[in-house]
C-alpha positions as CSV (number, residue, x, y, z in Angstrom):
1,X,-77.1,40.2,-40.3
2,X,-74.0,42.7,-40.2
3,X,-74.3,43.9,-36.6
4,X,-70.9,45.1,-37.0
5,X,-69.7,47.9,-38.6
6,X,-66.9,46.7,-41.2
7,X,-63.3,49.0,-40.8
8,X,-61.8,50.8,-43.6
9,X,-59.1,47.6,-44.5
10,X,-61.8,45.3,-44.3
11,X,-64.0,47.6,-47.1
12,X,-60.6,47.9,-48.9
13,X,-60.5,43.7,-48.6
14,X,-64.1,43.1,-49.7
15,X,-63.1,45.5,-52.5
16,X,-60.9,43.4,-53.8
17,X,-62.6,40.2,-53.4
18,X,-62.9,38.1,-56.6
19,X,-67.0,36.9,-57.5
20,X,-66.2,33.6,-56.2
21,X,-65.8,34.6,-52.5
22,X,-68.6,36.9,-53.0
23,X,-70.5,34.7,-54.3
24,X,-69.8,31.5,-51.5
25,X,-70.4,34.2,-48.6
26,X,-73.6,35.2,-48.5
27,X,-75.0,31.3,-48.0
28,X,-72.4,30.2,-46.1
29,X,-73.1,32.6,-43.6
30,X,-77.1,31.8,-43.5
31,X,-76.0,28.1,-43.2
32,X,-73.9,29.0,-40.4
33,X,-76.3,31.3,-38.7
34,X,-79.0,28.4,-38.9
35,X,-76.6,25.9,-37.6
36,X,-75.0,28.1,-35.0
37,X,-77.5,29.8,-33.1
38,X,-78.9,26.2,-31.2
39,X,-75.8,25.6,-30.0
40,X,-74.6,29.0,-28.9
41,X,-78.0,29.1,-27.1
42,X,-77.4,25.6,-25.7
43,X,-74.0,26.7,-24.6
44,X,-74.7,29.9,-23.0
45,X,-78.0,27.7,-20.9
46,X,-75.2,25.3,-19.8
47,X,-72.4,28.0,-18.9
48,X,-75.3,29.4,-17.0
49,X,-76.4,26.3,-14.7
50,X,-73.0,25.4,-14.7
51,X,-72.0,28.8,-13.0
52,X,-74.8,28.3,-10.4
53,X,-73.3,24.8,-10.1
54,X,-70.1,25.9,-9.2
55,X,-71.4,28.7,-6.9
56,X,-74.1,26.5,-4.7
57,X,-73.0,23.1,-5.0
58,X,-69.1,22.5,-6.5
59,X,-67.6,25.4,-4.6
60,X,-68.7,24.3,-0.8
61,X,-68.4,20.8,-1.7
62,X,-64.7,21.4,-2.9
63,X,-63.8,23.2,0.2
64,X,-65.9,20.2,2.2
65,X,-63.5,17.6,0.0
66,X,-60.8,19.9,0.6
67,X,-60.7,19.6,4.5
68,X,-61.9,16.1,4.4
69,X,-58.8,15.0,2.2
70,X,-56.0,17.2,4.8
71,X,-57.6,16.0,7.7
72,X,-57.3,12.0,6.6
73,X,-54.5,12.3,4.4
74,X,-52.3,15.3,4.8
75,X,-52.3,15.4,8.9
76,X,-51.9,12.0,9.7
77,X,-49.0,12.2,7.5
78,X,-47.4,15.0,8.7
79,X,-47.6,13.3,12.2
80,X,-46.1,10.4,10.9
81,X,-43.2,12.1,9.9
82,X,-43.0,14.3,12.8
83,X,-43.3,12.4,15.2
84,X,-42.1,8.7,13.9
85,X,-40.0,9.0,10.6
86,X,-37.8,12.1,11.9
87,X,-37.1,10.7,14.9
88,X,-36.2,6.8,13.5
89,X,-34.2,8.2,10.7
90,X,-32.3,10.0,13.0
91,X,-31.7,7.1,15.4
92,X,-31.0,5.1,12.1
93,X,-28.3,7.5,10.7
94,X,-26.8,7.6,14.1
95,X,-26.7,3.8,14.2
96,X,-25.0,3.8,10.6
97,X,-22.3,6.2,11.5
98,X,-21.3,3.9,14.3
99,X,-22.0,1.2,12.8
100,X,-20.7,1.1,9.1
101,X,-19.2,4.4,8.5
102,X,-17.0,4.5,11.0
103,X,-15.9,1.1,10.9
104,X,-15.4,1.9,6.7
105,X,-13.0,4.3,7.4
106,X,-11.0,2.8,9.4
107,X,-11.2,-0.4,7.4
108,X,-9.6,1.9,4.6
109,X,-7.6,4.0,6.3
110,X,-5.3,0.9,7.9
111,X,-5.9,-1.9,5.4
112,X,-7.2,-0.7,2.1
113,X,-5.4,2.2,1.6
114,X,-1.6,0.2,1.9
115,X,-2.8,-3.0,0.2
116,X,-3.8,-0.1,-2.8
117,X,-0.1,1.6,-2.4
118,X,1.5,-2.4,-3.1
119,X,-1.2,-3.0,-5.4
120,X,-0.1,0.2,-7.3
121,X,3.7,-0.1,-7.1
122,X,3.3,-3.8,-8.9
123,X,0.9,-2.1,-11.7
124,X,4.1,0.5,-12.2
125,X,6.4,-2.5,-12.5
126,X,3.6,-4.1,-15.0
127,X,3.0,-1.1,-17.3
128,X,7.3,-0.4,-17.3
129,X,7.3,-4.1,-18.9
130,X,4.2,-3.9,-21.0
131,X,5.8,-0.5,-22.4
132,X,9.6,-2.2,-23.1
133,X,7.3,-5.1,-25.0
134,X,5.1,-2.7,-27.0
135,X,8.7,-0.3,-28.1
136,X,11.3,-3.0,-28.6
137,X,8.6,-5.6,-30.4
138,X,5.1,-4.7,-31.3
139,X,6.1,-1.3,-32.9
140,X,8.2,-2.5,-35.4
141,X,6.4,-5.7,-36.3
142,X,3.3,-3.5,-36.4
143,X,4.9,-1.0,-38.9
144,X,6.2,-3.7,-41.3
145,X,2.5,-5.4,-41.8
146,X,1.1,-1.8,-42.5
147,X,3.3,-1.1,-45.3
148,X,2.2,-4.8,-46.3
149,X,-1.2,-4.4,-46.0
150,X,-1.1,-0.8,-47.5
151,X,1.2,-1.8,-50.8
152,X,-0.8,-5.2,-51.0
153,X,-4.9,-4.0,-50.7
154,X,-5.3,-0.2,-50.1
155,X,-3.5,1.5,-53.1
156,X,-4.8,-1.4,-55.7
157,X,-8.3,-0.5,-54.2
158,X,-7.9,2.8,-54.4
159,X,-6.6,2.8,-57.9
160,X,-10.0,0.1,-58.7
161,X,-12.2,2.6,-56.7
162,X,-11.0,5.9,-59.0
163,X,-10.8,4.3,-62.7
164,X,-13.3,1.6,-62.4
165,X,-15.8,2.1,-59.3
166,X,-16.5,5.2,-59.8
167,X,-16.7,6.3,-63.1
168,X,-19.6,3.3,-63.2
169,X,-21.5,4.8,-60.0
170,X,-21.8,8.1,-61.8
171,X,-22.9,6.6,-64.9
172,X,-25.7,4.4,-63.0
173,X,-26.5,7.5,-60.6
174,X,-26.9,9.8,-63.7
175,X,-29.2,7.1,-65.5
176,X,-31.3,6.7,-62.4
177,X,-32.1,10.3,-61.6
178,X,-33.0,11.3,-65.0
179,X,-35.4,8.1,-65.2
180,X,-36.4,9.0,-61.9
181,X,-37.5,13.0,-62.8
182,X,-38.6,12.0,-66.0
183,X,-41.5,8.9,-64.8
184,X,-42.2,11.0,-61.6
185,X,-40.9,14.3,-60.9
186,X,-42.1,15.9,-63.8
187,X,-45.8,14.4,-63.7
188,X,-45.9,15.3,-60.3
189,X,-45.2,18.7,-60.6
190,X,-48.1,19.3,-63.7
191,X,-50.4,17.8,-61.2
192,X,-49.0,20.4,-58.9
193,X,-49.2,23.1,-60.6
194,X,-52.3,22.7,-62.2
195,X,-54.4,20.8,-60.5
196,X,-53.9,20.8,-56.6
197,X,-52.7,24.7,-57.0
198,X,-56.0,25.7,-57.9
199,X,-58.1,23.7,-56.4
200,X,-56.3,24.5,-52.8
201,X,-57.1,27.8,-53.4
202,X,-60.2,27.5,-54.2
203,X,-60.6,25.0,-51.3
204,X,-58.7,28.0,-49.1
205,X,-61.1,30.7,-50.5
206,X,-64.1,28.7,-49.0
207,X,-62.7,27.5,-45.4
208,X,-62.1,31.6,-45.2
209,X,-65.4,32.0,-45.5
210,X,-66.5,29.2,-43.5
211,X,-64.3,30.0,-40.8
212,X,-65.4,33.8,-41.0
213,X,-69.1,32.9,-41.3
214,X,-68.7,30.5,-38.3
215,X,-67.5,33.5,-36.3
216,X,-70.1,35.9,-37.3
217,X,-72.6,32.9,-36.7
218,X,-71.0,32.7,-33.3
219,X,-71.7,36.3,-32.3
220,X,-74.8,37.0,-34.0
221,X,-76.0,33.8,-32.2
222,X,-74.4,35.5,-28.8
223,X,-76.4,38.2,-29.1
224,X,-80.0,36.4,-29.9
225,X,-79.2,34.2,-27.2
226,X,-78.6,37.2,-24.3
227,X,-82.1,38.5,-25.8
228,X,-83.9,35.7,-25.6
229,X,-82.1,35.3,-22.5
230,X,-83.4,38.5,-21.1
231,X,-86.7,38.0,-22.4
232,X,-87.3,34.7,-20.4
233,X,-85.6,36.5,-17.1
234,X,-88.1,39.2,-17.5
235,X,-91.4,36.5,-18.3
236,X,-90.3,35.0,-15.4
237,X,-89.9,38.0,-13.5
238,X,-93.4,39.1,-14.5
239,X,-95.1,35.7,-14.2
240,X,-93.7,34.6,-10.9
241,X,-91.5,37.2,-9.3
242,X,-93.7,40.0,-9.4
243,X,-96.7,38.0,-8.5
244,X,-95.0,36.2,-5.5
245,X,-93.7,39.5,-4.0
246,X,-97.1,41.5,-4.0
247,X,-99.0,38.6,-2.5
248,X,-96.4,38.3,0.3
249,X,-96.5,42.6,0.9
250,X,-100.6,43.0,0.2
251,X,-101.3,39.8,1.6
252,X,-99.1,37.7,3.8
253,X,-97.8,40.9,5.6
254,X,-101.0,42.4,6.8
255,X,-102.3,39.0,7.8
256,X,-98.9,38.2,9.3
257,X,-99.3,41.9,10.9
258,X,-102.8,41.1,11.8
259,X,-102.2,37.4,13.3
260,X,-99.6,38.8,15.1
261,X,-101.5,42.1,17.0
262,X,-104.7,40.0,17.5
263,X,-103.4,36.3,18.2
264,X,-100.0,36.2,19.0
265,X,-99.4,39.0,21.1
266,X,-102.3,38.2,23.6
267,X,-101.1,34.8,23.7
268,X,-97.8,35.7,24.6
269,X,-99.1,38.0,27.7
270,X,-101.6,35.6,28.9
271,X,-98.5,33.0,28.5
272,X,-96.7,35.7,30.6
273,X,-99.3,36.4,33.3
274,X,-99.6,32.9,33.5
275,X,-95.9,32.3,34.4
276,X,-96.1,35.0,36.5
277,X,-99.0,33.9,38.9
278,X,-97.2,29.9,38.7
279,X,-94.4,31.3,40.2
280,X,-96.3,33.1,42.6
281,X,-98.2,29.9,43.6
282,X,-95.1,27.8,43.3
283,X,-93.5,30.6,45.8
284,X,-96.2,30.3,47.9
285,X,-96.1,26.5,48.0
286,X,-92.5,26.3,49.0
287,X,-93.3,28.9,52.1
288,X,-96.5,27.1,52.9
289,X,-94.2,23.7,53.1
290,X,-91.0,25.3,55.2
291,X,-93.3,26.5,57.6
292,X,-94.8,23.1,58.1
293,X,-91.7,21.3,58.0
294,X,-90.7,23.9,60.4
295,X,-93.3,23.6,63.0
296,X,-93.2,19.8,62.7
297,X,-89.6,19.9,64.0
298,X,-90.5,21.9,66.8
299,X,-93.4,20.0,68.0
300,X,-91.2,16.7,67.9
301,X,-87.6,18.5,69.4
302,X,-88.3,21.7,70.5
303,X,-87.0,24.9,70.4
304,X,-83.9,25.1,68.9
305,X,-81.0,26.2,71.2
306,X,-79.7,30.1,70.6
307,X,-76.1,30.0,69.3
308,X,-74.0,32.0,71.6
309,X,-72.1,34.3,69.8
310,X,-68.2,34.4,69.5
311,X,-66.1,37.3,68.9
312,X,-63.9,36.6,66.4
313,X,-61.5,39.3,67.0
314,X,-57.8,38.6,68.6
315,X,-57.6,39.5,72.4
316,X,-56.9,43.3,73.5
317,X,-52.9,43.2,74.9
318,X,-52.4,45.6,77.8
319,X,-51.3,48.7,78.2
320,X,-48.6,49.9,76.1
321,X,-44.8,49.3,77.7
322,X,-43.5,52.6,79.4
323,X,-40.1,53.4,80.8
324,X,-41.7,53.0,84.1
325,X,-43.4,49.5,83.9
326,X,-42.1,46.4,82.6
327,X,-44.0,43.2,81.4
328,X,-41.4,40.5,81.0
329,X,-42.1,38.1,83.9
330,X,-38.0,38.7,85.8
331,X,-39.7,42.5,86.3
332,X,-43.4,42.5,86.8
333,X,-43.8,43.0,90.3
């Protein structure tokens, strides 16, 4: 079951094993094995249909989804606020800069800010009067009823706190946390130490190995499933492949070939040379019925009348002007 060769700190490691983890490996990793191997080959079976999944079906119909979603979600969208939010928030913030900005700062440039500068000068006067009060009256009534209150109930508490209050809270604290350590700190340390101590390592020692046989399970279990993988790509291979691709080149293609020299190709010329000859005929038809239609119109009109031909070129101008002749119409002579 070892299909991998153990490193030098690993033998150093099993070295110094004990005989309990020895002695919990060796089933734990057949147990593991047995439970293992279904699943891994379950699990490689669905990463494979799940990969041709994703290739043939998922992939396209993502992309599909994809182009669907943009083209009735993301475009319209985009229109709408090219073409309709832009240009209303626009209008809108130009509207609200005319219409309330603006109008706010003048509002607190020529009102608010001087009724603020009157409202500040009488809070000056205020605070000036408040501050005489609190110096010439509350300050000394103030300090009189603190040495009251600190001569009448802060030093005698004090004194009651330091010779009576606390020399009792030490005495109760003390009693408490020895009763306390004593019912449940010490127990729960024996239990500590030598119960849960040991059996936590014992309980460590065999989720190592669990763990570790679960991961050798897992490969061993990788490997038996590529093989029997294989072994059912190549059975198919053999049964179906094979079989399917020799009939189709000993069979199919020399009947194919054969269909094709003996059937199709004289079908196709004969489909030709009859094409050929229907256009003739067709051809000969359509002269057959011109020349009819033709000699009709001549019985009933006549001959038609020859067109006299026109020169289309521009008139030749005379002779070219000399010295001696002149063709202006005040010189011709």
């Amino acid at each position: 079951m070892e299909l991998e060769k153990p490193q030098a700190g690993e033998v150093e490691e099993r070295r110094s094993e004990g005989c309990l983890t020895v002695a919990v490996r060796l089933p734990v990793r057949i147990v593991a094995l047995v439970v293992v191997l279904p699943v891994r080959m379950v699990w490689d079976a669905l990463v494979v249909v799940g990969r041709i999944l994703r290739d043939t079906v998922l992939r396209p119909l993502g992309r599909a989804l994809g182009w669907l979603a943009k083209a009735l979600f993301v475009w319209p969208f985009v229109a709408l606020w090219r073409w309709v939010l832009v240009p209303l928030g626009r209008a809108l913030g130009w509207l609200g800069k005319w219409l309330v900005v603006v109008p706010a700062v003048w509002l607190y440039r020529h009102v608010l800010t001087p009724i603020g500068h009157g409202v500040a000068w009488v809070a000056r006067g205020v605070r000036a009067g408040l501050t005489w009060v609190y110096v010439r009256l509350l300050t000394p009534v103030g300090h009189g009823v603190l040495w009251l209150v600190r001569y009448l109930f802060v030093v005698p508490a004090m004194w009651l706190y330091q010779w009576v209050l606390a020399p009792v809270g030490r005495a109760v604290a003390w009693t408490v946390y020895w009763t306390f350590r004593v019912l449940f700190v010490l127990p729960a340390l024996a239990v500590w130490r030598w119960v849960l101590v040991p059996v936590g390592r014992v309980l460590a020692v065999v989720g190592r190995e669990v763990r570790a046989a679960l991961g050798h399970a897992w490969r061993i279990a990788g490997h038996v499933s590529r093989a029997v993988g294989r072994f059912l790509g190549t059975l198919f291979r053999w049964i179906f492949v094979e079989p399917v691709r020799w009939v189709y080149r000993a069979v199919l293609t020399p009947i194919g070939h054969a269909v094709r020299d003996t059937v199709l190709r004289p079908a196709a010329e004969a489909a030709r040379a009859v094409g050929r000859a229907t256009r003739q005929a067709l051809t000969s038809v359509r002269e057959s019925v011109r020349q009819a239609r033709y000699d009709v119109r001549r019985m009933l009109f006549g001959e038609p009348r020859e067109r006299v031909a026109v020169a289309r070129r521009e008139p030749e101008g005379g002779g070219t002007r000399t010295l001696g002749r002149s063709t202006t119409a005040l010189t011709k002579d």
